[in-house]
N, C-alpha and C positions, 0 to 999 in steps of 0.2 A: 464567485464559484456558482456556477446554474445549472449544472447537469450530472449528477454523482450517478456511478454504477456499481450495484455488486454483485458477482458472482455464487451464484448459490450449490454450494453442495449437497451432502446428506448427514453432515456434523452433528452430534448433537446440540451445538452452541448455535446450531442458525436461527433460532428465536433470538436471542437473546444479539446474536449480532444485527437481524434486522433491524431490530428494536433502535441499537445502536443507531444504526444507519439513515430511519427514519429521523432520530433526534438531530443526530449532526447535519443531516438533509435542512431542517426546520431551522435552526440556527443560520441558515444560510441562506433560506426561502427560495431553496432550489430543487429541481427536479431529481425523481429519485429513479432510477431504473434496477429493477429486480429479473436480474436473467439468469439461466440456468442452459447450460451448455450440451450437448449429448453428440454422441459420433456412432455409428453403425457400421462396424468390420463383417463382414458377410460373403461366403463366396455366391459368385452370378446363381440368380435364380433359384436361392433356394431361404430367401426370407423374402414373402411379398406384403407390402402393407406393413409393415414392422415398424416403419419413420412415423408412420400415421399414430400409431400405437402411442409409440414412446413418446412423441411428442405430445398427446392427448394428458397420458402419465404424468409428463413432466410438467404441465401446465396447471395439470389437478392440485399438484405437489406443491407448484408456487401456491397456485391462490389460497391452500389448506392454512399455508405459511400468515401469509398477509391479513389474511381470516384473522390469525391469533395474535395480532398485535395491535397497538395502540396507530394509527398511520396518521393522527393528531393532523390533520387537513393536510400533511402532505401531500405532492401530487405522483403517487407512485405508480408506474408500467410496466408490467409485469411483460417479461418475454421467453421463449425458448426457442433457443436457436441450435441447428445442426452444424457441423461441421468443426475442424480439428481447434481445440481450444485459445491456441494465442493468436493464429489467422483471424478470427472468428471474432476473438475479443476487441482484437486491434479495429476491423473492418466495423464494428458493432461502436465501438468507442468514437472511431472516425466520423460515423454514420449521423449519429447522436451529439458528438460536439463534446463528449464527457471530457469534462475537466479532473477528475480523481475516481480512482479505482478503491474503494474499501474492501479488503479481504482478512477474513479468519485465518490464520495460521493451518491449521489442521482441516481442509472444507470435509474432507474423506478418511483420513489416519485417526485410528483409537491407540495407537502406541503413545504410551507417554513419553517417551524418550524423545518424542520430534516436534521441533517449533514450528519447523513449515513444514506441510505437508507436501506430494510431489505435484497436486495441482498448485496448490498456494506458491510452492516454489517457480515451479513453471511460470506463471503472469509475474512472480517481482524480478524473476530472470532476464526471463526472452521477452519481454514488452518494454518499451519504452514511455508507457505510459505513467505519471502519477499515480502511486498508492499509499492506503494509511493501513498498516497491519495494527488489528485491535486485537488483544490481548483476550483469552475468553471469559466471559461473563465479564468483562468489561461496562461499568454505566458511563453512559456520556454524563461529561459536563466540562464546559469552557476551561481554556488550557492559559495557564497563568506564566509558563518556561516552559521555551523549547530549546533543546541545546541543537545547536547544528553544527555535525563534526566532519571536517572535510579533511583533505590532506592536498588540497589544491585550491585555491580562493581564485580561480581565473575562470572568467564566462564571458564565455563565445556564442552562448545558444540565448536567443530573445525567448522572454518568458518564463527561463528556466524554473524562475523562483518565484513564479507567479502561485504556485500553490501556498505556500510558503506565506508569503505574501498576505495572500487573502485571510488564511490562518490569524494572522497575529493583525491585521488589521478588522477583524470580525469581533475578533475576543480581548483584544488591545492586549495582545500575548508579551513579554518581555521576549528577548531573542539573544544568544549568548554566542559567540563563536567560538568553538574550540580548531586551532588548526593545529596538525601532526604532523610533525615533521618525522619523516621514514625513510626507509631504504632509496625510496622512487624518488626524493626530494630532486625539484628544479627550481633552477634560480628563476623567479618570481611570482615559486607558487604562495604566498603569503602576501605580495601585492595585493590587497583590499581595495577593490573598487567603490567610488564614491555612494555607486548604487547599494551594493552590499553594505557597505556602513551606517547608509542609511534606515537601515533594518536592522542593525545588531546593536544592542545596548553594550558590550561586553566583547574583548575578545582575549582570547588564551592562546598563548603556544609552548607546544608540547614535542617532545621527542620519542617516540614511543617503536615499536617495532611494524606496528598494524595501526589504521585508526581504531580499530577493535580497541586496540589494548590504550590509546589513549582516552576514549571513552571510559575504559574502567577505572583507570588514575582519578580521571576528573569528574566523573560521575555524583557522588557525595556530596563536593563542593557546590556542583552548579545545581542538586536537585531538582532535574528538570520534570513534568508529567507529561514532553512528549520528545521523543529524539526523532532529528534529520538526517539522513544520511544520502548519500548519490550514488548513484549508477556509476558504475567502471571496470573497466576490465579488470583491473588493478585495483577496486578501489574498496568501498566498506571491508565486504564479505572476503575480497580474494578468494583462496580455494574452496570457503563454502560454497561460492559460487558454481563451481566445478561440477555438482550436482545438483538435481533437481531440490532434495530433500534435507533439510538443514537442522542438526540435531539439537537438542538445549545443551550440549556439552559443550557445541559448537557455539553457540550463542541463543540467548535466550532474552525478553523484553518483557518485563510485567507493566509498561506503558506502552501506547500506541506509537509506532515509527513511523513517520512520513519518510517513501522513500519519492527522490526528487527524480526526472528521466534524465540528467547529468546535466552538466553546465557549459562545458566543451562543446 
């Protein structure tokens, strides 16, 4: 892992996520990119010089950030960039070569009711990029169990599991699989490829309604301090998915989640 990016809102937890980001950066002795996103709706001609502005703002904003933390020889670059948030990211990501997206749950919402906020939900949605959702006021420190819970053990996509990967081969992580067997079940989604075995110490099968709800069966047993989940239509979140904004009623994580960009 060489290239981490995070997204910076106006959270109050963006200290404290930085902070984060820089450590997990440093454990990896990889580059840290700190960007901050902005868009300007305006009709013709009647805001001039405004992007100059806000962009000036938003860069002020970063370094005020960077200023207040420890960046412990990190090599962090600070950037802001215009334009609509997950084009932007994506092309940004692309650009940069970023191997994982780190994002706060709430970068903008003061409601407590909500886990992701409608940016945070936006990028673990519509992007297909790796991210680790950190929990707020989260400390780093090396991840000892990851449960990774899928409802389909079959990859098709090279790399999928390369964050994954780096993860437990950084921190000599333990790695458990829980698979859930659901509604959507196909015959030989529980086929465990040599690859993937190679990486799981453990594996569980579960029958549950959601992998949600399998998670929460097995949760306890496998005490993990970081869960995996994947991308799908179908797949973790289901209808959380469906909106941007994903409440803690709806689910909620007081450890960091790597979500994977799916396997298919």
């Amino acid at each position: 892992m060489k290239n981490i990016l995070v997204p910076v809102g106006s959270s109050k937890n963006a200290l404290s996520h930085l902070q984060y980001a820089v450590d997990f950066a440093k454990a990896f002795n990889a580059k840290l990119y700190i960007v901050q996103i902005y868009n300007v709706y305006t009709k013709a001609g009647t805001m001039i010089k405004v992007d100059h502005i806000i962009e000036q703002e938003s860069k002020t904003f970063l370094n005020d950030l960077v200023s207040k933390i420890d960046t412990k020889g990190v090599d962090v670059i600070v950037k802001t960039l215009k334009g609509k948030l997950v084009d932007t990211l994506e092309l940004a990501c692309k650009a940069a070569d970023v191997d994982l997206i780190l994002v706060e749950p709430r970068t903008n919402s003061i409601k407590d009711e909500v886990f992701l906020g409608k940016t945070s939900g936006k990028i673990i949605k519509q992007t297909q990029i790796p991210a680790l959702i950190i929990p707020e006021g989260y400390q780093f420190k090396p991840f000892k169990n990851i449960l990774l819970a899928v409802k389909s053990a079959i990859i098709r996509k090279e790399k999928a599991l390369s964050p994954l990967i780096d993860i437990k081969d950084n921190f000599k992580t333990i790695v458990n699989l829980l698979l859930v067997k659901t509604h959507y079940y196909n015959d030989g989604d529980f086929d465990v490829s040599k690859k993937l075995k190679s990486i799981v110490e453990n594996i569980t099968k579960t029958e549950n309604a959601t992998t949600y709800h399998g998670v929460l069966e097995h949760y306890q047993s496998h005490n993990p301090d970081m869960l995996c989940v994947v991308r799908r239509k179908r797949g973790f979140f289901i209808k959380k998915w469906e909106k941007n904004v994903i409440l803690k009623k709806d689910f909620n994580s007081n450890i960091p989640v790597l979500v994977l960009s799916g396997l298919k």
